[in-house]
Backbone as numpy.savetxt, mean C-alpha at the origin, in Angstrom:
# Nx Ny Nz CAx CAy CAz Cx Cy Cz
-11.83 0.95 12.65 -10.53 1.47 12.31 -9.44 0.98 13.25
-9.60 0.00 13.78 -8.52 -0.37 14.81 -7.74 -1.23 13.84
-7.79 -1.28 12.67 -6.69 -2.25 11.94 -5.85 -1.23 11.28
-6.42 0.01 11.72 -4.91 1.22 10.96 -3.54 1.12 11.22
-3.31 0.87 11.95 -1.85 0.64 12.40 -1.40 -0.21 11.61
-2.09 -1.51 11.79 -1.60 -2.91 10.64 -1.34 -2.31 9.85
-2.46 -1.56 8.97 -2.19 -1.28 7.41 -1.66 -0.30 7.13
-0.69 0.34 7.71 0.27 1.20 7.65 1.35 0.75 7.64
1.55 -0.39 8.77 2.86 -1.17 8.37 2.75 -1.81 7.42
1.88 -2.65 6.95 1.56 -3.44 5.28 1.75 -2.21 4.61
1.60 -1.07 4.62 1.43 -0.42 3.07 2.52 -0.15 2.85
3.67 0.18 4.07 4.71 0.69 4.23 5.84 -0.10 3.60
5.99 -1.51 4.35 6.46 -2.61 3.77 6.55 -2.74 2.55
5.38 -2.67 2.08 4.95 -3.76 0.39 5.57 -2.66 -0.17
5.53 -1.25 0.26 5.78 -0.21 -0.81 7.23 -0.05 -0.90
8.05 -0.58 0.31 9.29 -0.33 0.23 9.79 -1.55 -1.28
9.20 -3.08 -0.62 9.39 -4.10 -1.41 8.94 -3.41 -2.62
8.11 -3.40 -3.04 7.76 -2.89 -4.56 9.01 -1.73 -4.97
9.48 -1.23 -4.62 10.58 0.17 -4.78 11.73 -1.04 -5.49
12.09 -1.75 -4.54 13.34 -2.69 -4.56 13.25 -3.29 -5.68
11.96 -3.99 -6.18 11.57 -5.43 -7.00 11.92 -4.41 -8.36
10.96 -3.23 -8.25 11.51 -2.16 -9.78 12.45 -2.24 -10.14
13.36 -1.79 -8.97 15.13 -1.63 -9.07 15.64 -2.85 -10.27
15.51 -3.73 -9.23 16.26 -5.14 -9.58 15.57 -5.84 -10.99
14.15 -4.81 -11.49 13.51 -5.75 -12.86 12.65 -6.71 -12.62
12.48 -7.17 -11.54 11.65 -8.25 -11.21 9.72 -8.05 -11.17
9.32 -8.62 -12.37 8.07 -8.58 -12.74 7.02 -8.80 -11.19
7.67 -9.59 -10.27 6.71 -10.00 -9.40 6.29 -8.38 -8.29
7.31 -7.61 -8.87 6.62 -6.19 -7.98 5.22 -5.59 -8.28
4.74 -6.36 -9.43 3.09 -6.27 -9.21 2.18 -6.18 -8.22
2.35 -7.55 -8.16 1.75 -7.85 -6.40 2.01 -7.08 -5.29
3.05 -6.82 -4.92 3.47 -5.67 -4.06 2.58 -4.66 -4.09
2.78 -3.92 -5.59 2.67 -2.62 -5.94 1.04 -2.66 -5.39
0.20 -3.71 -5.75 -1.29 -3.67 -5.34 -1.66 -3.28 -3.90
-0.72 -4.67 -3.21 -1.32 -4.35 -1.80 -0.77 -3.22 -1.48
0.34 -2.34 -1.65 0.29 -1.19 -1.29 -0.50 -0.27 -1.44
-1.15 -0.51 -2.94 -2.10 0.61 -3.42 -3.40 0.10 -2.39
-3.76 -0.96 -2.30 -5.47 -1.30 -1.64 -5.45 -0.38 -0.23
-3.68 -0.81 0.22 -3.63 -0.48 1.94 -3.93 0.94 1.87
-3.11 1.62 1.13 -3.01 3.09 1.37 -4.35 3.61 0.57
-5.13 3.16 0.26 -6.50 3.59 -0.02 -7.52 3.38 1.14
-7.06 2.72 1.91 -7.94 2.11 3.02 -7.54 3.00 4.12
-6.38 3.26 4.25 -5.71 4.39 4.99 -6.31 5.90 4.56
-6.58 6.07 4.06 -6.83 7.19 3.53 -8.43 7.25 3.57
-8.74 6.47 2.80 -10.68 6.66 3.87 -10.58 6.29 5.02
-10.16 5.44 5.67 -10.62 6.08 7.06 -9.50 7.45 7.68
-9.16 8.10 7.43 -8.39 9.40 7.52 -9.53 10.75 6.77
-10.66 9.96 5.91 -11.18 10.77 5.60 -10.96 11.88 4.49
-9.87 11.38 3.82 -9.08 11.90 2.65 -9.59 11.66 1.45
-10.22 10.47 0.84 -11.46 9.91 -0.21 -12.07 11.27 -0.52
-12.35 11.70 -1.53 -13.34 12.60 -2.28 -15.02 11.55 -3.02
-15.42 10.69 -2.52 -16.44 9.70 -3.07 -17.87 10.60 -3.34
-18.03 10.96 -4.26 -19.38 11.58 -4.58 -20.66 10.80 -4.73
């Protein structure tokens, strides 16, 4: 878990970018929208927040 920090600033980032790209219409906020979603899933298991049965 020592890469939490990184991926807090990546999730943080991409998620702001993805907010903006919506705004403006721009199809490429896909990509964004992902790595935000992967980061903040990764953030969140190791936080221990995951429900995985």
């Amino acid at each position: 878990m020592s890469n939490l920090p990184l991926s807090k600033s990546m999730s943080s980032i991409s998620g702001m970018l993805c907010v903006v790209l919506v705004a403006k219409g721009k199809i490429s906020n896909d990509y964004f929208c992902i790595v935000q979603t992967v980061t903040y899933a990764y953030i969140a298991y190791g936080y221990g927040l995951c429900f995985i049965s």
